[in-house]
DRENDO-1510 file (C-alpha; in Angstrom, 1 decimal, always signed):
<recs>
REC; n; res; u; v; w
REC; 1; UNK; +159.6; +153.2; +136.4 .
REC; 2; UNK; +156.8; +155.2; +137.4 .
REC; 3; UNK; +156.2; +158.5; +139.8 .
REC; 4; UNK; +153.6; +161.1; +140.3 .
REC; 5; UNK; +154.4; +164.0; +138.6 .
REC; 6; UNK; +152.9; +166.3; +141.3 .
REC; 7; UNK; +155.3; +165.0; +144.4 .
REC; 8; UNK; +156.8; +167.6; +146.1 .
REC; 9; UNK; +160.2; +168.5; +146.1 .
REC; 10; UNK; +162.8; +168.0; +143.4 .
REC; 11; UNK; +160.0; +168.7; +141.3 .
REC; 12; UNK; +158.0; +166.5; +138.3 .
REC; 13; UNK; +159.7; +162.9; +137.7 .
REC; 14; UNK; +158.6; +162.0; +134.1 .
REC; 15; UNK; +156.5; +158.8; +134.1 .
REC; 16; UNK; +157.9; +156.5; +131.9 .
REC; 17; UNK; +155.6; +153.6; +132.7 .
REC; 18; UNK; +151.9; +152.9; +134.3 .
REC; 19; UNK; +151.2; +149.7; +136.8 .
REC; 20; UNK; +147.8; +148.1; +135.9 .
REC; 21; UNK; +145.9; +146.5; +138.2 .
REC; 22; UNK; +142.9; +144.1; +137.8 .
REC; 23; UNK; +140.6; +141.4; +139.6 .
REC; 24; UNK; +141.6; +137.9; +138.5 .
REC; 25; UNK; +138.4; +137.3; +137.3 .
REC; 26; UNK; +139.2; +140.0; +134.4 .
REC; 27; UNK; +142.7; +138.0; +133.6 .
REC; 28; UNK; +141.6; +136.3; +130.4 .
REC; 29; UNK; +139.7; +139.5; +128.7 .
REC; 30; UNK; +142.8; +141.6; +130.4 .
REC; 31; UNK; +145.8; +139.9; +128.9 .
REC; 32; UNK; +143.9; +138.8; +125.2 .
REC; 33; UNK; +141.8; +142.2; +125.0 .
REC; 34; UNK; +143.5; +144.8; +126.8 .
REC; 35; UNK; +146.5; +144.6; +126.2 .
REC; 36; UNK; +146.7; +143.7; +122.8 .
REC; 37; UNK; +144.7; +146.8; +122.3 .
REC; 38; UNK; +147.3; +149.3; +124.5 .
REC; 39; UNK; +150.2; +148.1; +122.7 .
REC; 40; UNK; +148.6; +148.5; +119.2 .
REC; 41; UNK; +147.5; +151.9; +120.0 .
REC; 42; UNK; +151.1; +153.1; +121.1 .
REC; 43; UNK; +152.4; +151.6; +117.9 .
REC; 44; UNK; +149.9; +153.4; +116.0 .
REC; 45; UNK; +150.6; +157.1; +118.2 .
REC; 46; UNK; +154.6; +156.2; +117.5 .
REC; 47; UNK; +154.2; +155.8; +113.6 .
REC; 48; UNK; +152.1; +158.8; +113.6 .
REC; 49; UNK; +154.6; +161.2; +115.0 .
REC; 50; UNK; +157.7; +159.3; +113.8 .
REC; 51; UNK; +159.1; +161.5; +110.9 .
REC; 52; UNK; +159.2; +160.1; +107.5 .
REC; 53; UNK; +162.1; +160.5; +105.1 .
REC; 54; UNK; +162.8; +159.7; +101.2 .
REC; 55; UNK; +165.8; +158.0; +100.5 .
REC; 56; UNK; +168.0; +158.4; +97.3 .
REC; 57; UNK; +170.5; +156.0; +95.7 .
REC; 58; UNK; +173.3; +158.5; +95.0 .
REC; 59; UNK; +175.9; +156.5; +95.4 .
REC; 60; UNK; +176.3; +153.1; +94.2 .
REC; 61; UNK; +174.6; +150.8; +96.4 .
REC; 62; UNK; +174.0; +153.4; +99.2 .
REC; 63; UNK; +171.0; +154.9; +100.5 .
REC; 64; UNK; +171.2; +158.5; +101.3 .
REC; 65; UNK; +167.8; +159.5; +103.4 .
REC; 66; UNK; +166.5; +163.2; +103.3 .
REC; 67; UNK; +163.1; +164.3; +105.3 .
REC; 68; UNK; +160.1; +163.7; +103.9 .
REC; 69; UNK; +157.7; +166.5; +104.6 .
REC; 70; UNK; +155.1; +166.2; +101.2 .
REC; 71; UNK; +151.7; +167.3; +102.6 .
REC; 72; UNK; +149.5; +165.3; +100.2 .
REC; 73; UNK; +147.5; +163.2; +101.7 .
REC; 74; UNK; +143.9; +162.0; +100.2 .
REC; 75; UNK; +142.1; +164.3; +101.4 .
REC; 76; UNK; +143.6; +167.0; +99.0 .
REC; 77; UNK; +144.1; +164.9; +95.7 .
REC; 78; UNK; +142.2; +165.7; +92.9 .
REC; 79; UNK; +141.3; +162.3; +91.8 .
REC; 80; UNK; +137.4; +160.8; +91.7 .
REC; 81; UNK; +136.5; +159.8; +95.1 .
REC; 82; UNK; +135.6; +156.5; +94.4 .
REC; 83; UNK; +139.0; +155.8; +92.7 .
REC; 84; UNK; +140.3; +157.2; +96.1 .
REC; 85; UNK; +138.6; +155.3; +98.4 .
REC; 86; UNK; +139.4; +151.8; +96.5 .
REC; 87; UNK; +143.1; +152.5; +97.1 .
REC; 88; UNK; +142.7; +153.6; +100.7 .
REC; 89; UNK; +140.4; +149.9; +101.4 .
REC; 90; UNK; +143.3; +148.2; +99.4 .
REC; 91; UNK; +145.9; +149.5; +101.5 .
REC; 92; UNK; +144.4; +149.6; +104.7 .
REC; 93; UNK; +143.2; +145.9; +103.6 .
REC; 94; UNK; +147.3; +145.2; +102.9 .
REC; 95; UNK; +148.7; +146.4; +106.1 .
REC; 96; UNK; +146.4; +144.4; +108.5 .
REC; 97; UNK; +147.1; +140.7; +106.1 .
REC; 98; UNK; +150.2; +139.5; +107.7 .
REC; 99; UNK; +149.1; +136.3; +108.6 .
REC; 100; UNK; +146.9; +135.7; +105.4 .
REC; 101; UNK; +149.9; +136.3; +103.2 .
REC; 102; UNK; +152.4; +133.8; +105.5 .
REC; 103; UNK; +149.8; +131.2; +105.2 .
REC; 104; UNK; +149.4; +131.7; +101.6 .
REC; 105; UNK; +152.7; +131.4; +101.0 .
REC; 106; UNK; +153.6; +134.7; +99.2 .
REC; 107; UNK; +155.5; +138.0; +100.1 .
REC; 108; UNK; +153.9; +140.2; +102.3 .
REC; 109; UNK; +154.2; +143.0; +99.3 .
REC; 110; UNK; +152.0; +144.7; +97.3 .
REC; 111; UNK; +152.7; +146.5; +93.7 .
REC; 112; UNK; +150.6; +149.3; +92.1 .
REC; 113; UNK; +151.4; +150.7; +88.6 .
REC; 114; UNK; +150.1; +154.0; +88.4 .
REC; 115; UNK; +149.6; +155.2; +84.4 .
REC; 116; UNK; +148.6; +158.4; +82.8 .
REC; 117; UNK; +149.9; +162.0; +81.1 .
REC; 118; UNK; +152.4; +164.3; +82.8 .
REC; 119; UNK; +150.9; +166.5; +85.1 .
REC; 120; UNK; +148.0; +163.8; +86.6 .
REC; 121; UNK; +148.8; +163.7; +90.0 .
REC; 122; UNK; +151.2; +160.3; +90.3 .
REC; 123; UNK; +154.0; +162.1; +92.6 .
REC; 124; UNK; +151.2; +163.3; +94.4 .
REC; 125; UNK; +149.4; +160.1; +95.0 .
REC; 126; UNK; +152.8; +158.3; +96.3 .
REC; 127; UNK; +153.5; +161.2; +98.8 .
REC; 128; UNK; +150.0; +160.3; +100.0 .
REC; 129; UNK; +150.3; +156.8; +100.2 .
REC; 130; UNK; +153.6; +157.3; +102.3 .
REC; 131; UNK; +151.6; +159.9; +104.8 .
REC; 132; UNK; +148.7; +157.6; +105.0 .
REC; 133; UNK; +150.8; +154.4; +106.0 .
REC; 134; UNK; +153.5; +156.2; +107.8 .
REC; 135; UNK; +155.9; +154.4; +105.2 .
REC; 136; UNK; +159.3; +155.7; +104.3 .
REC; 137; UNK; +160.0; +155.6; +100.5 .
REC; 138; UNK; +163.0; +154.8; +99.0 .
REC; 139; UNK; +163.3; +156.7; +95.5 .
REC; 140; UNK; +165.3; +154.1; +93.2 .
REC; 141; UNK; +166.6; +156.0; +89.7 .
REC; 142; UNK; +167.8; +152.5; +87.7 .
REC; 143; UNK; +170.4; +154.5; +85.6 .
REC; 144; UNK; +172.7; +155.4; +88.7 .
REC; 145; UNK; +172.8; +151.5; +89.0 .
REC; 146; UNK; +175.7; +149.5; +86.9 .
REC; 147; UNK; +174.9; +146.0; +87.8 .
REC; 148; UNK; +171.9; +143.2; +89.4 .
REC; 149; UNK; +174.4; +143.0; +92.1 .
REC; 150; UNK; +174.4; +146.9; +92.8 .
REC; 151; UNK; +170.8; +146.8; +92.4 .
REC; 152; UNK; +170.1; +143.5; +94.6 .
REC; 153; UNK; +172.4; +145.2; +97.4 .
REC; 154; UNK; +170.2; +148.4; +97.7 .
REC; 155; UNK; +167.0; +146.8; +97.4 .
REC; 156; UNK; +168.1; +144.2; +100.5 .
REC; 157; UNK; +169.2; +147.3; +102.3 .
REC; 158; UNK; +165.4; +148.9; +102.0 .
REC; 159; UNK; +163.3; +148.5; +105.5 .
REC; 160; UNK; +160.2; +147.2; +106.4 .
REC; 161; UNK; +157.5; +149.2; +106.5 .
REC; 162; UNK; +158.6; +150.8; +103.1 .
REC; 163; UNK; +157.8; +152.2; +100.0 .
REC; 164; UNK; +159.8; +151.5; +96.6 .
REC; 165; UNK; +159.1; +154.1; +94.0 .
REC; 166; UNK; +161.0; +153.6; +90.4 .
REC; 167; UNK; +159.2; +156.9; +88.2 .
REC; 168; UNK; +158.9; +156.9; +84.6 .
REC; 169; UNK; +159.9; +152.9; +84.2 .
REC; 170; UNK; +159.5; +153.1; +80.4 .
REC; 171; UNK; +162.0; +155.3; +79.9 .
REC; 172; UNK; +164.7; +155.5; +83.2 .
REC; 173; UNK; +166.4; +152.5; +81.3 .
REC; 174; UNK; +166.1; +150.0; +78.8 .
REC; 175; UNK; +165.3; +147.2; +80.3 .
REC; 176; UNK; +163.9; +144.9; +77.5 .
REC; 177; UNK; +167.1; +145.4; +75.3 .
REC; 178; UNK; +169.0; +144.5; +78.6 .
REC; 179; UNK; +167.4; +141.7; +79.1 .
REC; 180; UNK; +167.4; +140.7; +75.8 .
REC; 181; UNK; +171.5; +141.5; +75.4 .
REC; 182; UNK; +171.8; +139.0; +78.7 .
REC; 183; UNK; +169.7; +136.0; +77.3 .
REC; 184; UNK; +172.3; +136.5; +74.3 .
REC; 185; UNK; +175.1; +136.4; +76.4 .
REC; 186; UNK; +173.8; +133.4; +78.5 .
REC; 187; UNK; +174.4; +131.8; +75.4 .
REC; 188; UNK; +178.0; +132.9; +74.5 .
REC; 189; UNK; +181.5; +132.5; +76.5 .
REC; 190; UNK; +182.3; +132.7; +80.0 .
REC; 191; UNK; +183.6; +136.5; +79.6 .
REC; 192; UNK; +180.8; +137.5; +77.7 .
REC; 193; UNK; +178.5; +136.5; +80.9 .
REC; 194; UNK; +180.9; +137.9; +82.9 .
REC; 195; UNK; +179.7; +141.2; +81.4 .
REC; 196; UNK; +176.0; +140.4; +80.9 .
REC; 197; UNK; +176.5; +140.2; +85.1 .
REC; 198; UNK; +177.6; +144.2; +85.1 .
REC; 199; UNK; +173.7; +145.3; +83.8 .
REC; 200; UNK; +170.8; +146.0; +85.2 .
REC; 201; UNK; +168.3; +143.7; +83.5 .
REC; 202; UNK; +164.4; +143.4; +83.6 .
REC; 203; UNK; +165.0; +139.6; +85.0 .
REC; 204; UNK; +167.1; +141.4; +88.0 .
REC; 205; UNK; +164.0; +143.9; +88.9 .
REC; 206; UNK; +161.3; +141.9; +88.1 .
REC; 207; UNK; +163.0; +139.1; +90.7 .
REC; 208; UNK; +162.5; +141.4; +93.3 .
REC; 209; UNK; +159.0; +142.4; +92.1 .
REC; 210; UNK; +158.1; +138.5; +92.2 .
REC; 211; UNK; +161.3; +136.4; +92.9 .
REC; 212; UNK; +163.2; +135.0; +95.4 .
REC; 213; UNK; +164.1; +138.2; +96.9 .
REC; 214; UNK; +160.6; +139.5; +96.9 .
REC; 215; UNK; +161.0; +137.8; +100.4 .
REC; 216; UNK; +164.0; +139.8; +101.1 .
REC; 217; UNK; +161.2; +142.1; +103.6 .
REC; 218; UNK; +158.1; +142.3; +104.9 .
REC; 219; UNK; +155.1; +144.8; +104.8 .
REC; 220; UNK; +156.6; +146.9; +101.4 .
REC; 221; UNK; +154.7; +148.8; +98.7 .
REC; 222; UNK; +156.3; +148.6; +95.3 .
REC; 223; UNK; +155.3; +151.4; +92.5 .
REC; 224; UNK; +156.1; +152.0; +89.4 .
REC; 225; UNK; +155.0; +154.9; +87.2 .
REC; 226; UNK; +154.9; +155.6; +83.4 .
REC; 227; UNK; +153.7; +157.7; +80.8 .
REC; 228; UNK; +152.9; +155.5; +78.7 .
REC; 229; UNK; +151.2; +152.2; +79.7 .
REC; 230; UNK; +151.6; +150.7; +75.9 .
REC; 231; UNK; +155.9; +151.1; +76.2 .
REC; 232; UNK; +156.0; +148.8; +79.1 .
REC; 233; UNK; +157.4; +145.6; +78.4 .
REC; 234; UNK; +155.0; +142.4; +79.0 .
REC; 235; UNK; +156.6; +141.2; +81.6 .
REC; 236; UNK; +155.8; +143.8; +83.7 .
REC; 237; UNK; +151.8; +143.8; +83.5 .
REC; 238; UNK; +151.8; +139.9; +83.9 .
REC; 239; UNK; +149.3; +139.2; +86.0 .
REC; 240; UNK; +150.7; +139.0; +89.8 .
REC; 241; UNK; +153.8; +141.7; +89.4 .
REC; 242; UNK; +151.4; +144.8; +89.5 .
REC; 243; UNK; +148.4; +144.0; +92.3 .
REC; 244; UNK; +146.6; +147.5; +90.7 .
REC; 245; UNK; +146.9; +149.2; +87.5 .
REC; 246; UNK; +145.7; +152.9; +88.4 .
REC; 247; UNK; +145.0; +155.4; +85.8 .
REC; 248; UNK; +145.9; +158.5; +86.5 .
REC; 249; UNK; +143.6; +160.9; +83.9 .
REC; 250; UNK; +142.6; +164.7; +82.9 .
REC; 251; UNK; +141.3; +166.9; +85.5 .
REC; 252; UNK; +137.8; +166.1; +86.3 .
REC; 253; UNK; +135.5; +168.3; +87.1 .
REC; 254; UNK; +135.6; +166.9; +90.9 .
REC; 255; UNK; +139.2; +167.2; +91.1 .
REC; 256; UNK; +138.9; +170.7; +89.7 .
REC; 257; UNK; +136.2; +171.1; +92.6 .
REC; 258; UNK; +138.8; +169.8; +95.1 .
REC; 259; UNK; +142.0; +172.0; +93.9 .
REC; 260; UNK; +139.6; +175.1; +94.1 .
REC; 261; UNK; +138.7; +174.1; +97.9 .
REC; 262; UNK; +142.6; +172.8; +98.5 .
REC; 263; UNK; +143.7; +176.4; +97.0 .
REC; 264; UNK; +141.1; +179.0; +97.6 .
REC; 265; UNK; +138.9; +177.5; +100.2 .
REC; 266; UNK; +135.7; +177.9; +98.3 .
REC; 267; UNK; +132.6; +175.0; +97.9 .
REC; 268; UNK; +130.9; +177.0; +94.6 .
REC; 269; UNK; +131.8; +180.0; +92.7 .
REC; 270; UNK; +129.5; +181.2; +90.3 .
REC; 271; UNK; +132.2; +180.4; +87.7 .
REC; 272; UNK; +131.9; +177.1; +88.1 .
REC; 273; UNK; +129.1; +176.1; +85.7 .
REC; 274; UNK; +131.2; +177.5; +83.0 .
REC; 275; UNK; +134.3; +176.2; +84.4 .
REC; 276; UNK; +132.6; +172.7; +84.6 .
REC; 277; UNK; +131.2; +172.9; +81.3 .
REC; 278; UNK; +134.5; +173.9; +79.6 .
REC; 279; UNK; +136.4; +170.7; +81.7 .
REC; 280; UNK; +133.9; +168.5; +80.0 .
REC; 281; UNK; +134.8; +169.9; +76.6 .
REC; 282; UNK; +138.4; +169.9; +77.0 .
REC; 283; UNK; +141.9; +168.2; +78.1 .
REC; 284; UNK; +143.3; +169.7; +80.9 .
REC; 285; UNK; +145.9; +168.7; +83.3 .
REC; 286; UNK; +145.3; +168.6; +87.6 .
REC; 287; UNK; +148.5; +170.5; +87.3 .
REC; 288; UNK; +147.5; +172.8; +85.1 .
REC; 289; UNK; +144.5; +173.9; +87.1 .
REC; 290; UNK; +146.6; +173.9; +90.0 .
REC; 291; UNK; +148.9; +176.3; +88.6 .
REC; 292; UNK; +146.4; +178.7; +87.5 .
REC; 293; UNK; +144.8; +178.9; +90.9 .
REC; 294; UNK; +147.8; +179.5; +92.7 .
REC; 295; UNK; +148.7; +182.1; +90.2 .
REC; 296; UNK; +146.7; +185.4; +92.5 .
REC; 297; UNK; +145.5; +185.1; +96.3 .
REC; 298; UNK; +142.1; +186.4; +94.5 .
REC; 299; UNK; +139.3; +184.0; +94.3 .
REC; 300; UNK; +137.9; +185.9; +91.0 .
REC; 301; UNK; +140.9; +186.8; +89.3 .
REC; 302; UNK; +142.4; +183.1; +89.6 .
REC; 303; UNK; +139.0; +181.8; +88.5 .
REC; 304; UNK; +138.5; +183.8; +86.0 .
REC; 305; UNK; +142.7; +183.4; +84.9 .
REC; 306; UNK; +141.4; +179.6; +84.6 .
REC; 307; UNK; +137.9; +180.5; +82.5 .
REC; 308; UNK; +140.4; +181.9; +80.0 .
REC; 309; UNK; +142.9; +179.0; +80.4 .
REC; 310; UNK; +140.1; +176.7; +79.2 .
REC; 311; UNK; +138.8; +178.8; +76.7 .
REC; 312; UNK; +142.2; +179.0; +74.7 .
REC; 313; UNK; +142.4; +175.1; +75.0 .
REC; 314; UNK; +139.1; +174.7; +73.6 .
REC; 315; UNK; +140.3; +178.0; +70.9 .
REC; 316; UNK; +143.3; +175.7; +70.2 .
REC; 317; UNK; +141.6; +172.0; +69.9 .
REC; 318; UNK; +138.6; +173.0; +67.5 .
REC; 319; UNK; +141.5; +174.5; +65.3 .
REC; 320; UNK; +143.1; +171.1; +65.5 .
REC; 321; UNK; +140.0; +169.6; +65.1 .
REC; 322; UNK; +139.4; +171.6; +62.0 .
REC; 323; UNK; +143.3; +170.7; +60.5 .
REC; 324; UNK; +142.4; +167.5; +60.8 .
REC; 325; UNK; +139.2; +167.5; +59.2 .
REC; 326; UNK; +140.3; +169.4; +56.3 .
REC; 327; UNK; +143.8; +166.9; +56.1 .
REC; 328; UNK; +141.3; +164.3; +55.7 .
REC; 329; UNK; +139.2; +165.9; +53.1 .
REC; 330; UNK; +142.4; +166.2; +51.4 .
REC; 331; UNK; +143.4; +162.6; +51.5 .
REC; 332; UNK; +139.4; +161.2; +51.1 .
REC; 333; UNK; +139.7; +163.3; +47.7 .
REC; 334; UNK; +143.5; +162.0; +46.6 .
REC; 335; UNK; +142.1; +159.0; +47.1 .
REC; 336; UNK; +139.3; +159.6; +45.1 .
REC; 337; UNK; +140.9; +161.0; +42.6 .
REC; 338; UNK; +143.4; +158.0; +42.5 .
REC; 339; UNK; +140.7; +155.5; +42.3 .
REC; 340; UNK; +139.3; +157.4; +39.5 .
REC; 341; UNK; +142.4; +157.3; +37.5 .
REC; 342; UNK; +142.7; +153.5; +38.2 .
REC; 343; UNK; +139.3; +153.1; +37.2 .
REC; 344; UNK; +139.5; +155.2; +33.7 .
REC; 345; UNK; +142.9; +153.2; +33.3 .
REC; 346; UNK; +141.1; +149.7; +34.3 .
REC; 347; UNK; +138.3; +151.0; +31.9 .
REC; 348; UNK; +140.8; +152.0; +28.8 .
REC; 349; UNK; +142.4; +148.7; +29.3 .
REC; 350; UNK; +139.1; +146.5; +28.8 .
REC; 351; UNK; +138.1; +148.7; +26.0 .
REC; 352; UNK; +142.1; +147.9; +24.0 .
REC; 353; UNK; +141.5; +144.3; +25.1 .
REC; 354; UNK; +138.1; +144.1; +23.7 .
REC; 355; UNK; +139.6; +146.1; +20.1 .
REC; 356; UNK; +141.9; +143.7; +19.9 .
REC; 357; UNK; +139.2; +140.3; +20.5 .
REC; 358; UNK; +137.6; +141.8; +17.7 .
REC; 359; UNK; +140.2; +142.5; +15.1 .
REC; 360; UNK; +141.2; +138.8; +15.9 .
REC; 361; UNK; +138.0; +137.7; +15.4 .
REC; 362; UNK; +137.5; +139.1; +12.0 .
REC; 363; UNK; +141.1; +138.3; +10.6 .
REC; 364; UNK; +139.9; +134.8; +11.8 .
REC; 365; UNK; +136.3; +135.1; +9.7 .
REC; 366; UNK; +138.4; +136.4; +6.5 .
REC; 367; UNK; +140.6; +133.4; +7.0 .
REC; 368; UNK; +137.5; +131.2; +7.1 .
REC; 369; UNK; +136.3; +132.7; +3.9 .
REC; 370; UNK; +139.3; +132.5; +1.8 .
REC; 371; UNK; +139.1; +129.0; +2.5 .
REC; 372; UNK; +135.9; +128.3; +1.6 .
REC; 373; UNK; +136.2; +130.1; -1.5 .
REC; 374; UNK; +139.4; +128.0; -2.4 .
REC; 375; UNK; +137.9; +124.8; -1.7 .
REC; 376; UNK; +134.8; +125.2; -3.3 .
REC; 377; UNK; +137.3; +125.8; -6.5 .
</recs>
């Protein structure tokens, strides 16, 4: 349907569709070129304004969808740029392989484990990743899951287009011990694998990750985060389940420059030297700077809030750094002192021994002597 939206009378009819002309000898570029081009763009223009949401498994095996209105993105993350801009090539790279991955032969998936303290920016990075592809995420939290089947049903429910997110994987549940608990009771009675079937197990996630149902979808991002990389079972950083491991560290001082632009709008402060200087010297979290500068509208007063933030830390971690110096004086001289005793007790020892050699060896040259003296009789 099409009209001119300046006719006359009932007023504007809303033009819902355009007629496109062209001379034949344009067909081929026209139909391969053109169009293809037209209807990728309106794709693009309706992902961009379609509204994202996250959803939450609340209830059993159902999805319950929320807005999502995050404003990360990766402009604002305080990460290192480079790190940045290799996950934006990989993703961008990921959503424009369909045809590489069907010839291939593998799921049209890709999995990033993202690893580091509290406070490093991981919830961040996900919100970002979701605003950048337009995806929707589904939030999965394993322990309001009883079974594989439960979980199997609400991972076949996600959509394309989507983002799995299961947060803090080394600790949500315990997988291993589930798994291990199942390959016991593959091995026992018909009952007792009756209730192996009613847990979640590491086999049951990982065979979405990788399995058969890995082809359950198409175009999906899987993540999983931790806190602790070395907790993770095996199995789960087997080469092929996690397409990026992505460490997630202390606040540099290029991520401190971005919060202080994201927060205060600001390029350079003359804090910063000092600022920058202390951030080499210390551990500090992206959250924690973050908090600090949204502490006071004032540029100074957060900056200088911060100065003292950094100061304490590096206060607290030479007195730390002193504990432990002295704690190992004190076990370098116990030890010491130990080996001193063992040595004095090792030396005693050889000098009884060697007594006793010669009070053996003269009862033995008496014994001689007496002998002589009574056979020469």
């Amino acid at each position: 349907v099409s009209g001119d939206p300046n006719n006359g009378g009932g007023g504007a009819r809303e033009i819902r569709s355009y007629e496109v002309s062209f001379n034949k000898r344009h067909k081929e570029k026209a139909l391969k070129e053109y169009l293809p081009f037209i209807v990728a763009t309106a794709k693009a223009i309706k992902d961009q304004e379609r509204s994202l949401s996250i959803y939450m498994n609340e209830r059993y095996d159902e999805w319950s969808p929320i807005g999502l209105q995050h404003p990360s993105t990766f402009d604002t993350l305080a990460m290192d740029h480079k790190q940045k801009q290799s996950i934006v090539d990989d993703l961008n790279r990921f959503i424009k392989r369909k045809d590489y991955y069907r010839r291939i032969g593998k799921a049209w998936k890709r999995g990033y484990l993202l690893y580091g303290p509290p406070g490093t920016g991981k919830s961040s990075l996900i919100a970002a990743i979701a605003n950048h592809l337009r995806f929707d995420i589904y939030d999965l939290e394993l322990t309001g899951v009883d079974s594989n089947s439960d979980l199997r049903r609400l991972l076949v429910g996600m959509t394309n287009r989507s983002i799995l997110v299961v947060e803090d994987i080394d600790c949500t549940i315990e997988l291993k011990q589930r798994e291990e608990e199942d390959e016991e009771q593959s091995k026992s009675s018909s009952t007792e694998k009756k209730k192996a079937e009613d847990k979640v197990t590491l086999s049951g996630l990982l065979n979405f990750v990788d399995g058969l149902w890995s082809t359950s979808g198409e175009e999906r991002i899987l993540i999983f985060t931790t806190n602790y990389k070395e907790r993770l079972d095996p199995a789960l950083l087997r080469p092929g389940r996690m397409d990026m491991h992505i460490h997630m560290g202390y606040c540099t001082t290029e991520a401190f420059r971005i919060l202080a632009n994201n927060y205060h709008s600001i390029d350079y402060h003359v804090t910063y030297p000092e600022i920058e200087a202390l951030i080499e010297e210390v551990t500090v979290t992206p959250a924690e700077v973050a908090e600090v500068l949204m502490r006071n509208d004032n540029t100074d007063v957060a900056l200088h809030d911060l100065v003292e933030l950094l100061k304490l830390k590096k206060k607290d971690a030479i007195e730390i750094e002193g504990k432990q110096a002295e704690e190992k004086k004190d076990a370098n001289e116990i030890k010491t002192q130990s080996m001193q005793v063992d040595e004095k007790k090792i030396v005693d020892e050889i000098k009884t021994e060697s007594v006793q050699v010669e009070k053996k060896d003269d009862k033995k040259v008496v014994v001689k002597n007496d002998f002589t003296e009574n056979g020469s009789g």
